[in-house]
N, C-alpha and C positions, 0 to 999 in steps of 0.2 A: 217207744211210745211218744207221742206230739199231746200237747194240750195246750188250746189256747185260755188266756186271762182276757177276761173282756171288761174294760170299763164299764161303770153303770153311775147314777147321778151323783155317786160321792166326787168321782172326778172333780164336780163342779166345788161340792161342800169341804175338800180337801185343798182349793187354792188357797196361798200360791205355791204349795208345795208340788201342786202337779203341774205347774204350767209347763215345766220343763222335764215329764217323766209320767206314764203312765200307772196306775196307783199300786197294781203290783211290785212298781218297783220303788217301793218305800220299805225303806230299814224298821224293822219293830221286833225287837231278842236281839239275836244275831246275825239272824241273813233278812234278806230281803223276802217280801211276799212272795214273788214269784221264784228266788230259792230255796224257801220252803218246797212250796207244791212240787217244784223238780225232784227234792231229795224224798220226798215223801211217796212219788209216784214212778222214781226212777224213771221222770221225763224230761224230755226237751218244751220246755215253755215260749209260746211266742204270745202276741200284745195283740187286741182288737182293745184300740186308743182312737183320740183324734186323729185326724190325718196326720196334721204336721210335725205330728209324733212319731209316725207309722214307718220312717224312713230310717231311720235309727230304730224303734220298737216295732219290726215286719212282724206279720202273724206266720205260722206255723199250719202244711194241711193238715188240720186236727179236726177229731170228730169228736173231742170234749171239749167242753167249753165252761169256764170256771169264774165266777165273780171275783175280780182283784183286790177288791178290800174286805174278801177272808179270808182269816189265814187256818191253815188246816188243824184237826184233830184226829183222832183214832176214829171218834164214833162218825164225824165226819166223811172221812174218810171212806169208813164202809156203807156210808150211804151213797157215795160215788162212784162206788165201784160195782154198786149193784144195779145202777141206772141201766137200761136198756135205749137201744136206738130209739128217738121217739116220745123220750121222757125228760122230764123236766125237777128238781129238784127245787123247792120252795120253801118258803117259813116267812107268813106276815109279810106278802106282797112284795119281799129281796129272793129275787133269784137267784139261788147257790150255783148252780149247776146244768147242764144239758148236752144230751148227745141226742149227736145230727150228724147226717151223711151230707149235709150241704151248708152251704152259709144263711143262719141265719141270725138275725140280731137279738137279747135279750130281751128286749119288748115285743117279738113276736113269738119268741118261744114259751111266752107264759102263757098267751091265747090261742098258739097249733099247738102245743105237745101237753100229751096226758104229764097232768100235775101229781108230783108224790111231795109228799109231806115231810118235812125234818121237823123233829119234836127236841131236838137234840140243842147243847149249847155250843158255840163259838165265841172264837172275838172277833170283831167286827169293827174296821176303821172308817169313821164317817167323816171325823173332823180331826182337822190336826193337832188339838191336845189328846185324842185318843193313844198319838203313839207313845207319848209316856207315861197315858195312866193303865196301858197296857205292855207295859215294856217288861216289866220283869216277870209276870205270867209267861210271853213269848220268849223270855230270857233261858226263862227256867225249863221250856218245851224244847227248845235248839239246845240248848246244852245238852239234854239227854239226846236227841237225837242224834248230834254230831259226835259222840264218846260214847255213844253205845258202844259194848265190845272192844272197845282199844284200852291201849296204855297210854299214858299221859307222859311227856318229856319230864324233866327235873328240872330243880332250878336249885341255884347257887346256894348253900347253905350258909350265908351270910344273912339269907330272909330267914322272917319268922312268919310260920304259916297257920294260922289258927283253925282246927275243923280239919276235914279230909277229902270237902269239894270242888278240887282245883285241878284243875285241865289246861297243861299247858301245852300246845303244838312245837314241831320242830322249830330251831332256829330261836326262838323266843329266850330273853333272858333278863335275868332283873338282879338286882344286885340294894343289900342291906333296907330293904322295902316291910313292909308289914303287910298281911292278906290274910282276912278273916272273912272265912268262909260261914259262919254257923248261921249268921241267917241267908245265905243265898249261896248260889254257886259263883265261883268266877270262871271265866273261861281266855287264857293266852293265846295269840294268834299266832302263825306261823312270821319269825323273822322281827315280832315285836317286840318292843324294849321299854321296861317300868326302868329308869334311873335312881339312884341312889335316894334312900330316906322318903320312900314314898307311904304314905297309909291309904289301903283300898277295902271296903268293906265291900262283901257281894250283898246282894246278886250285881257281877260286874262282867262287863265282853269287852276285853281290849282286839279288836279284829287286828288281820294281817296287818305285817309291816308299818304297824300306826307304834307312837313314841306316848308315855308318861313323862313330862320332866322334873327335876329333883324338888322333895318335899311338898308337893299335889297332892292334898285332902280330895279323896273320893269316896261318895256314901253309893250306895245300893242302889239297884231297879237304872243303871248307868251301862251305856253301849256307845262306845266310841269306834264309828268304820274305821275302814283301810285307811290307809296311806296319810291318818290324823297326826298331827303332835299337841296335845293338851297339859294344861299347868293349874295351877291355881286350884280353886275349890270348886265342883264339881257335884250336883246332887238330882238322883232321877231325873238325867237328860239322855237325848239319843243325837249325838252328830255323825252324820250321815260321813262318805269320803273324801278325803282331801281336804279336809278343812282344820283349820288350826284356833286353837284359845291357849296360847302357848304361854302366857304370862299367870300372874297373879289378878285376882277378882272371882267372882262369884257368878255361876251359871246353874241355876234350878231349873228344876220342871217344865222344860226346854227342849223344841226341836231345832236342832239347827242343821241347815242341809249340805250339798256339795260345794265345794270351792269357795268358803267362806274364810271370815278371818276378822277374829276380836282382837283388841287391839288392849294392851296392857291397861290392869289397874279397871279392866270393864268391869261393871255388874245388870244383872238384871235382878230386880224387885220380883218376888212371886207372892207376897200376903201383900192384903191390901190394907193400909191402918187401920180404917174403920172392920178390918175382918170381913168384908161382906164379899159376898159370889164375884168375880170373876169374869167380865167379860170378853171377848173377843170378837176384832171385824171379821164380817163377812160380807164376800166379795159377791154374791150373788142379791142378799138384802141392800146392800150398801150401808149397812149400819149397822150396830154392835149385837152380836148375838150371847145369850148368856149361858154361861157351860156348867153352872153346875157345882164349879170347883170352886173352893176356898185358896186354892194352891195353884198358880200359872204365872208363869212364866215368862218365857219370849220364844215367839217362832220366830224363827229367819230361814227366808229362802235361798233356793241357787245364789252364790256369785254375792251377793249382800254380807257388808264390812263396815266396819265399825272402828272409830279414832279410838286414841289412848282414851282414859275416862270416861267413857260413854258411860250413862247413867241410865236403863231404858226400866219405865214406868212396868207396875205390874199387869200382865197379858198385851203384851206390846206384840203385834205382825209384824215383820219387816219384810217387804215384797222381793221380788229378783232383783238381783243386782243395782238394790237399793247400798246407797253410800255413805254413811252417818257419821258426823264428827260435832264438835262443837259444843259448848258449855252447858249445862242445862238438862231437864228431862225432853227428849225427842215425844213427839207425838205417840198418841197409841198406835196409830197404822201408818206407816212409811207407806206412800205408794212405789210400787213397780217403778226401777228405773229414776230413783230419786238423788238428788243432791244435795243437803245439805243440813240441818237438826233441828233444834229448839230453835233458833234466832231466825229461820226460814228457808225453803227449800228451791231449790230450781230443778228444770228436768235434768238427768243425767243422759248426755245426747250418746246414740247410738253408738257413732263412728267413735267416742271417748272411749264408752266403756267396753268396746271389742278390743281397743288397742290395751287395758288393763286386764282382760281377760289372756290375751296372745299373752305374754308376760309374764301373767301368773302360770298355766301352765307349760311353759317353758318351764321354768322353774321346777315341774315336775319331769322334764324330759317329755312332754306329749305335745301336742300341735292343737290348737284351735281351728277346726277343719271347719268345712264350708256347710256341712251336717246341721253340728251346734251354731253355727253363723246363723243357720235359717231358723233354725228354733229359738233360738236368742231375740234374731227378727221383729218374729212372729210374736212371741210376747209382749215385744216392745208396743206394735201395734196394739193385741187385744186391752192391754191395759192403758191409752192413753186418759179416758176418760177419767179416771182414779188421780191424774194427775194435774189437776185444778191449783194452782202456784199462782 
């Protein structure tokens, strides 16, 4: 079975986390949106994204067609699977769903095809603090999915395991750590490693081949991807792959994305003194929009790094391959492509930070192909305007 993910207007409400990635393919539990709906439909999922996305995220000949910023449920589920050719899946003006024998966009399939109703609940990613104020809901959904029916690997009885819901994959191993499961599950990835004297309260996802190092306080509602190494204090964040917080400092209620890298002794602020709501930029108002929360964080996007000490303000953006160092609290919204903190910024020019991108992953064994060249590009261009220096 094929199914496509089609973006819809969150694309836009979800930068800059999608500038580089269509929104199904955002980490929130433990797989991504669009690994969900695969394991859930036992399909192959392809992207109806922007173009300059499309080349890297190709679509799939599929005759369902799925909103990318939900992520599945049972009851969900069986409303998609009852769709016929023709029909459209709906709730409150967000198209869930539709099957079609041709292409057609979501903005025409709510005005051609007979409309069916979902009365049903989901989670639904609009904005980028949703992925951690939904992370451990989808935490605790991918757990069970992914251990339905299996056995769980062992770990070294030098740990101490509190609770009985812990899920560890092959290869994974951890040594004189503490894991208390009673209020959450945890789940160990294949090939990953908790180091000595670590404390991890669930609900927690260490994915594949990513690293805890020694004595790293970790609280609950916490999803670290692939190929991460993280340290220090750690509480309801989700860092996406490849990206490192490998020292000592403080990372709350927190998305941080691919190919990042905090820099010793960081913190991010998530209460505001005065206690009050929370806000964050948005890339479409061009000015602060307010979430709601008491409790936020810092977003950081692709490729965006951070000097020892970085000190970042509570609900701080940090754009793509934005570059932050220097004394002081940074602004609330680094733009795209920025160079430098508190004391003032210059652009960070293109051909610079491709050669620090080649570099970094090297460093993983991968190549900075000409793919992510153009997509990297291409951001640089859409977001000039943001960067006013």
């Amino acid at each position: 079975m094929m199914i496509n993910l089609f973006d819809d207007v969150s694309w836009l409400s979800l930068r800059p986390l999608t500038f580089t990635r269509p929104v199904a393919d955002l980490r929130v539990g433990i797989l991504t949106i669009a690994e969900k709906w695969a394991k859930y439909l036992n399909a192959d999922a392809g992207f109806i994204t922007q173009t300059y996305l499309s080349v890297k995220y190709p679509a799939k000949p599929a005759k369902l067609f799925i909103n990318g910023s939900v992520c599945p449920n049972n009851d969900l589920l069986t409303a998609i699977n009852r769709l016929n050719e023709g029909e459209v899946l709906v709730i409150d003006e967000i198209v869930l769903a539709y099957a079609v024998n041709t292409t057609l966009t979501y903005e025409k399939a709510i005005s051609e095809l007979k409309q069916i109703v979902f009365d049903g609940s989901f989670t639904h990613i609009q904005f980028p603090e949703d992925i951690f104020k939904n992370n451990d809901k989808e935490l605790r959904l991918d757990f069970a999915l992914l251990t339905e029916g299996r056995t769980s690997a062992t770990l070294h009885e030098s740990n101490i395991i509190i609770g009985d819901n812990l899920f560890v994959e092959e290869g994974a191993s951890a040594y004189c750590s503490t894991f208390n499961t009673l209020q959450g599950p945890i789940y160990i990835g294949k090939n990953s490693q908790v180091w000595e004297g670590c404390n991890i309260r669930g609900s927690f996802a260490l994915c594949d081949n990513s690293q805890v190092k020694m004595g790293a306080k970790i609280y609950g509602q916490t999803t670290i991807g692939p190929f991460c190494r993280v340290g220090g204090e750690i509480n309801n964040a989700v860092i996406w792959g490849y990206s490192s917080k490998g020292h000592d400092g403080y990372l709350g209620n927190a998305v941080m994305g691919a190919w990042c890298n905090i820099g010793a002794d960081s913190n991010n602020s998530n209460l505001k003194n005065n206690y009050a709501e929370v806000r964050l930029w948005d890339y479409e108002k061009e000015s602060f929009r307010k979430t709601g929360l008491q409790f936020c964080g810092l977003i950081m996007a692709d490729h965006a790094k951070c000097a020892i000490n970085t000190a970042f303000n509570t609900g701080t953006v940090a754009g793509v391959s934005a570059n932050i160092f220097g004394a002081g609290f940074p602004r609330n919204f680094i733009p795209d492509f920025s160079w430098g903190g508190a004391h003032g910024y210059e652009v960070y020019g293109l051909k610079k930070m491709l050669e620090t991108a080649k570099l970094v992953l090297a460093r993983r064994d991968m190549e900075l192909d000409d793919m992510e060249v153009d997509i990297l590009t291409e951001v640089f261009e859409r977001t000039q305007q943001h960067r006013r220096f």
